[in-house]
C-alpha positions as CSV (number, residue, x, y, z in Angstrom):
1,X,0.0,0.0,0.0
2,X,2.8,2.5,0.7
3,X,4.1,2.1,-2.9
4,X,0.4,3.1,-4.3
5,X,0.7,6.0,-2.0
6,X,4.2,7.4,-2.6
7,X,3.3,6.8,-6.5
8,X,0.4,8.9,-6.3
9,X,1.9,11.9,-6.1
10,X,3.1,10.9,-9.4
11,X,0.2,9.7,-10.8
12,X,-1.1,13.1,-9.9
13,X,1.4,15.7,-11.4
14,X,0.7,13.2,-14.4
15,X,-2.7,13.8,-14.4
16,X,-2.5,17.3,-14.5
17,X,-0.1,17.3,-17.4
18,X,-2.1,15.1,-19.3
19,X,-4.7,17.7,-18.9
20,X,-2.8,20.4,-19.8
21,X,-1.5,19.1,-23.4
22,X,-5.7,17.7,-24.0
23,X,-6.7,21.5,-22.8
24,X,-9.1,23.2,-25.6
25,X,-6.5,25.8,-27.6
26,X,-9.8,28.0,-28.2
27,X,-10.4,29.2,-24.2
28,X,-7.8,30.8,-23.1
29,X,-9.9,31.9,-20.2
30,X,-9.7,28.4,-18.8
31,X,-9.6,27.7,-15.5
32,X,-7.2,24.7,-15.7
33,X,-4.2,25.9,-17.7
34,X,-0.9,28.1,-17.5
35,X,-1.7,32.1,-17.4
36,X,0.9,34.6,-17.2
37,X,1.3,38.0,-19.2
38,X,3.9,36.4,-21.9
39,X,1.7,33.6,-21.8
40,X,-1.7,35.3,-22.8
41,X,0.1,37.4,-25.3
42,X,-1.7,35.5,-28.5
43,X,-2.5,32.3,-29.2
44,X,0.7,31.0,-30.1
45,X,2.2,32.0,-27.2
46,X,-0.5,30.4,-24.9
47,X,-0.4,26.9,-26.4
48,X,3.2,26.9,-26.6
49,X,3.1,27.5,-22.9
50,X,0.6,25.6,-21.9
51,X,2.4,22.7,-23.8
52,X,5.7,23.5,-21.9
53,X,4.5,23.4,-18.4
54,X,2.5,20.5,-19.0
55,X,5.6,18.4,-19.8
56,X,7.1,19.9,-16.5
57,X,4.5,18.2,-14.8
58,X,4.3,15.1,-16.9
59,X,8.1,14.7,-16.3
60,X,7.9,15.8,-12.5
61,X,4.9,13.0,-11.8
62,X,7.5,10.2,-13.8
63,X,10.1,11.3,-11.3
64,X,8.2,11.4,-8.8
65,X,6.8,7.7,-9.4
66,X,10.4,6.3,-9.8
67,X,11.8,7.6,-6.5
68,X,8.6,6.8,-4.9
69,X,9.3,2.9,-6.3
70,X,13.1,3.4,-5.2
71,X,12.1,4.2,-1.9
72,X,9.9,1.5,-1.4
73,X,12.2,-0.8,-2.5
74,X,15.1,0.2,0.2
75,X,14.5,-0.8,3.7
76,X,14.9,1.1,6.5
77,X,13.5,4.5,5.5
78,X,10.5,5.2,7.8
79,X,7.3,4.7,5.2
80,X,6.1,8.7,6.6
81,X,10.1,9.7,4.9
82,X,8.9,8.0,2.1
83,X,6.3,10.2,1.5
84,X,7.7,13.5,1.7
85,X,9.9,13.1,-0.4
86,X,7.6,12.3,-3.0
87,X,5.5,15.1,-1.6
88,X,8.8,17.8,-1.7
89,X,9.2,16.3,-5.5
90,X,5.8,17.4,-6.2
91,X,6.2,20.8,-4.3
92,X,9.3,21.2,-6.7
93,X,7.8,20.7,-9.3
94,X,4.6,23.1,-8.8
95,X,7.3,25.8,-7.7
96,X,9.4,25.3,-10.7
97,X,7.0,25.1,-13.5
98,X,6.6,28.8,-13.9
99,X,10.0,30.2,-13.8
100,X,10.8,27.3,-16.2
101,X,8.2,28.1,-18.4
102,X,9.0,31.7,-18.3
103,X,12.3,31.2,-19.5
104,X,10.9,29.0,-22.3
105,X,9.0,31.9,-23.3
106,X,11.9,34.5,-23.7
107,X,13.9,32.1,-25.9
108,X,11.2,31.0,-27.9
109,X,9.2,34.1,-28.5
110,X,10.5,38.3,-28.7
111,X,8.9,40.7,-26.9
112,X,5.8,41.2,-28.8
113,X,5.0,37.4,-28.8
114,X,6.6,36.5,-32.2
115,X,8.9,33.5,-32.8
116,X,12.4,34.0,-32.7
117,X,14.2,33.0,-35.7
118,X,16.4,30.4,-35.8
C-alpha cells in the first residue's frame, strides 16, 4: 500500500499534465491551464506554454513515481520519509513550473509574442 501511495503523487502531477497538453487551444480563459502575461500574449504564445509546463508536470509526476518505487524498494526509511519526499518532488515541481516556463517563453518568442528565428 505504501508504494500506491508514494506513486500517487506521481500519478497526480501526471494527471494534471495530461490535462494540460488535451486543454481546448480556443479558451484561453480556462480555469485549468498556464496564465501569465507572456503567456496570454496570443495564441501561439499560450499553447506553446501551456504545452511547456504540461511536460514539466508530466516529467515531475514520472520522477516522482520512480523515486517513490526506489524508496519503497530500500529498507529502513521510515514509510512517513517515504512520503515527503515524493511530496517535496511534487512541491518542486509546482514551484518550478513557472519560472521554467517563463524562461521558455523568452527564448522562444520576442517581446511582442513572435517567434524568434532560428
Amino acid at each position: 500500500m505504501d508504494l500506491f501511495f508514494n506513486s500517487l503523487t506521481g500519478l497526480v502531477l501526471i494527471g494534471i499534465g495530461l490535462f494540460g497538453v488535451r486543454s481546448d487551444p480556443r479558451n484561453m480563459n480556462s480555469r485549468l491551464c498556464y496564465k501569465s502575461r507572456s503567456a496570454m500574449r496570443n495564441k501561439d504564445t499560450w499553447l506553446e506554454a501551456n504545452r511547456y509546463s504540461s511536460l514539466i508536470m508530466i516529467m515531475g509526476g514520472i520522477a516522482a513515481i520512480i523515486i517513490g518505487i526506489i524508496a519503497y524498494l530500500v529498507p529502513g526509511i521510515p514509510a512517513n520519509i517515504k512520503g515527503q519526499v515524493c511530496t517535496v518532488l511534487a512541491i518542486i515541481t509546482f514551484i518550478s513550473t513557472f519560472p521554467l516556463t517563463e524562461l521558455h517563453l523568452k527564448k522562444v518568442f520576442n517581446d511582442r509574442g513572435k517567434r524568434r528565428s532560428a
